[in-house]
C-alpha positions as CSV (number, residue, x, y, z in Angstrom):
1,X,0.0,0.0,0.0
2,X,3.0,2.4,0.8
3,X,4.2,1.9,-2.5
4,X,0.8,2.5,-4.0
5,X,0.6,5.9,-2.1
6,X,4.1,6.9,-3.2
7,X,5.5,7.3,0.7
8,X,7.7,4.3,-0.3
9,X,9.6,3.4,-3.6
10,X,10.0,-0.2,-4.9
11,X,13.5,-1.6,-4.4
12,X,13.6,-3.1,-7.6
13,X,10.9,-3.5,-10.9
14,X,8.1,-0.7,-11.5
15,X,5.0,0.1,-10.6
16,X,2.1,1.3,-13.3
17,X,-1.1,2.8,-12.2
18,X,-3.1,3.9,-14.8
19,X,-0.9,5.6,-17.2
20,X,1.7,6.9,-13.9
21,X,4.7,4.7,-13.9
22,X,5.6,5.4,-10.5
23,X,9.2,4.9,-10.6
24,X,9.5,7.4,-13.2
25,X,7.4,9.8,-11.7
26,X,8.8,13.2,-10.8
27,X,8.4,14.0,-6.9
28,X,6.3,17.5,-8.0
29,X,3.1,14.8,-9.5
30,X,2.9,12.6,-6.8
31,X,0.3,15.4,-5.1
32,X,-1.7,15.0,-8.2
33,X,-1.7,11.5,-8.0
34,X,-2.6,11.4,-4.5
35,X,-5.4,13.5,-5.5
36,X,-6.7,10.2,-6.9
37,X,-6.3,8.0,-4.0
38,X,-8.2,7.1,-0.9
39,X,-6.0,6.0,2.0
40,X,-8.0,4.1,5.2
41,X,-4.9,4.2,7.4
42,X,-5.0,2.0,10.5
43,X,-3.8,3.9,12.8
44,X,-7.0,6.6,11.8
45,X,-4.6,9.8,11.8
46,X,-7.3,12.1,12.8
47,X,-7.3,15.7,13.4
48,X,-8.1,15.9,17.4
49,X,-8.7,19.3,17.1
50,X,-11.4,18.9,14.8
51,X,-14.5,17.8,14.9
52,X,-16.0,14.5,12.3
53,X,-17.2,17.3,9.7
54,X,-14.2,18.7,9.4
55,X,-12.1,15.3,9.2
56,X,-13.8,14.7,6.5
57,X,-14.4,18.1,4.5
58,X,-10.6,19.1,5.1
59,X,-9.4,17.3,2.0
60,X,-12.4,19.1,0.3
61,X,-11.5,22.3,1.4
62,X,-8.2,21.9,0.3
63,X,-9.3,21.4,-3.5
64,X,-11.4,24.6,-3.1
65,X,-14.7,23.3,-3.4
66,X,-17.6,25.5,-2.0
67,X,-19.1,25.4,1.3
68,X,-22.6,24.7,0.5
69,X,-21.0,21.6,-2.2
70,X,-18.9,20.6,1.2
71,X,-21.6,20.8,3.4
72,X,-24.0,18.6,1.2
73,X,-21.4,15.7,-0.3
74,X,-20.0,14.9,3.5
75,X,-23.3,14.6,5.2
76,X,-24.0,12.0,2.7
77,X,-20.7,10.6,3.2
78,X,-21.3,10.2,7.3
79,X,-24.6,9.0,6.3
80,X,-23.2,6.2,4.1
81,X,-21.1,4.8,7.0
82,X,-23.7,5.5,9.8
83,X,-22.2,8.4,11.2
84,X,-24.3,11.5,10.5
85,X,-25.5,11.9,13.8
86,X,-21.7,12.2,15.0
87,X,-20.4,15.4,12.6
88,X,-20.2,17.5,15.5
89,X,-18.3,15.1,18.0
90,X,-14.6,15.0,18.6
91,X,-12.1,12.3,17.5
92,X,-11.7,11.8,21.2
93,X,-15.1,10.9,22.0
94,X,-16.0,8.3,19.5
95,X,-15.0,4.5,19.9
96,X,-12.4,2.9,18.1
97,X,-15.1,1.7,15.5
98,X,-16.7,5.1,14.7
99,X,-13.1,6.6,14.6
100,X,-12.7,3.8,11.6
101,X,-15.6,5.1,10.0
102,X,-14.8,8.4,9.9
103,X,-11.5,7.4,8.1
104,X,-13.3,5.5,6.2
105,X,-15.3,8.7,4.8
106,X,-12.9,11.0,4.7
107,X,-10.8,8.4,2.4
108,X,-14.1,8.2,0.1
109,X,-15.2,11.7,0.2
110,X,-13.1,12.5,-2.3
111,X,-14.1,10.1,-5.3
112,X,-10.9,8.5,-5.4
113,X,-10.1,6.2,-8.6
114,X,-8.2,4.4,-6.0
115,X,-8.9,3.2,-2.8
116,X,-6.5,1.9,-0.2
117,X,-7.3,0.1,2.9
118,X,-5.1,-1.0,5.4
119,X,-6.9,-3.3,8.2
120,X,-10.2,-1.5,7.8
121,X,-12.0,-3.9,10.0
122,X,-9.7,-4.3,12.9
123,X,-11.6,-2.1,15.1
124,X,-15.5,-3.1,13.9
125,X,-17.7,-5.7,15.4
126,X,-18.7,-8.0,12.9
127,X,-21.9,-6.1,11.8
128,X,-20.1,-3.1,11.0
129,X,-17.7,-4.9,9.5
130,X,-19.9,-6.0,7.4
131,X,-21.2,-3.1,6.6
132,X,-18.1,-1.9,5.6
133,X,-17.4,-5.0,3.4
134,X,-20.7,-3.8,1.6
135,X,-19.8,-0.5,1.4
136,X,-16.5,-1.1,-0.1
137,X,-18.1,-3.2,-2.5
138,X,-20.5,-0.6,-3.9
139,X,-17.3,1.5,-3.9
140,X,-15.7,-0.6,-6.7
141,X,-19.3,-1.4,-8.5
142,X,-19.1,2.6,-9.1
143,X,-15.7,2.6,-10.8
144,X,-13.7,2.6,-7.8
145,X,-10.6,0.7,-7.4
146,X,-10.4,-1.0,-4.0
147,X,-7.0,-2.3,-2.4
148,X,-7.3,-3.9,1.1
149,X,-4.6,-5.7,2.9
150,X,-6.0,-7.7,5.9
151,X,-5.8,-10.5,7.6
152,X,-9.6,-10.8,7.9
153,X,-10.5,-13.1,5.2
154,X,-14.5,-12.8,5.9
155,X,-13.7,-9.4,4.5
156,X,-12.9,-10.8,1.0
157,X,-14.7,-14.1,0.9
158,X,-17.3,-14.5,-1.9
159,X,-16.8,-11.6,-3.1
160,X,-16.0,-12.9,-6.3
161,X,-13.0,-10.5,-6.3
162,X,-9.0,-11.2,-7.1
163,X,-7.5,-11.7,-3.8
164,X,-4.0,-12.0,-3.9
165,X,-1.7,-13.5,-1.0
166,X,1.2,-11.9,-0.2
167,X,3.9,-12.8,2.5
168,X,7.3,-11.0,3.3
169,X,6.6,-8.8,0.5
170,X,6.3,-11.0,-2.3
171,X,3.5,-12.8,-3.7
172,X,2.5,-16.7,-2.7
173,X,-0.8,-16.8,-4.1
174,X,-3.5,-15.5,-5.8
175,X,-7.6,-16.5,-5.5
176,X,-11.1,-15.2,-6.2
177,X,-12.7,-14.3,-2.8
């Protein structure tokens, strides 16, 4: 996934995404590529000093998008991972789960081509979890790209997917969940 997000290079061979080699690419384009990713990182690296609305809408603001267009498009975000009701809480106050979620959104908020998910279950009871799983899935059915590395193979199973197995960095196996 580092690789994939460009905060690691490969050690050896290339990397093609699209039409971005990523071991030719110049270090002034990897913003606009990341522009077109959607990182779920497991260790939720949330602004504390915001509130859910704002974890969210902050990569939004960034791109200059309106307020009213902000306001709208994340509300439907938090709704899609059942966290409306939580935009005006802190980071701080929310489980483990709901902090998940709210990575979860502000990684999809963006309508990334790609989306990159490390662990995103590890901290969901199995419903949510599940919900997620479906979530991710209609994700990808809109044109979505979805990358998940986890060790949670309910995640993946019969989802009639390309899994791939990978151990110590290199690849051992490759299924159809």
């Amino acid at each position: 996934l580092k690789i994939i997000y460009l905060s690691e290079k490969p050690d050896e061979g290339s990397v093609t995404i699209a039409e971005w080699d990523l071991s030719k690419l110049k270090e002034s384009s990897i913003p606009f590529l990341r522009r077109n990713i959607g990182v779920v990182f497991q260790d939720f690296r949330l602004l504390d000093n915001r509130n859910v609305f704002d974890n969210v809408a902050i990569a939004l603001r960034i791109r200059g998008m309106l307020d009213s267009e902000i306001q709208e498009w994340v509300m439907e975000i938090l709704k899609m991972v059942n966290l409306r009701h939580k935009a005006d809480s802190f980071p701080r106050a929310l489980s483990s789960g709901e902090q998940q979620r709210v990575v979860i959104a502000r990684a999809i908020v963006g309508k990334p081509t790609i989306l990159l998910a490390d662990e995103p279950t590890g901290n969901l009871d199995p419903d949510t979890a599940a919900g997620i799983s479906r979530l991710f899935k209609d994700i990808n059915v809109r044109g979505t790209t979805v990358v998940i590395a986890t060790h949670n193979r309910e995640l993946y199973r019969n989802t009639g997917r390309r899994v791939f197995r990978i151990d110590g960095g290199n690849m051992v196996g490759e299924e159809i969940g």
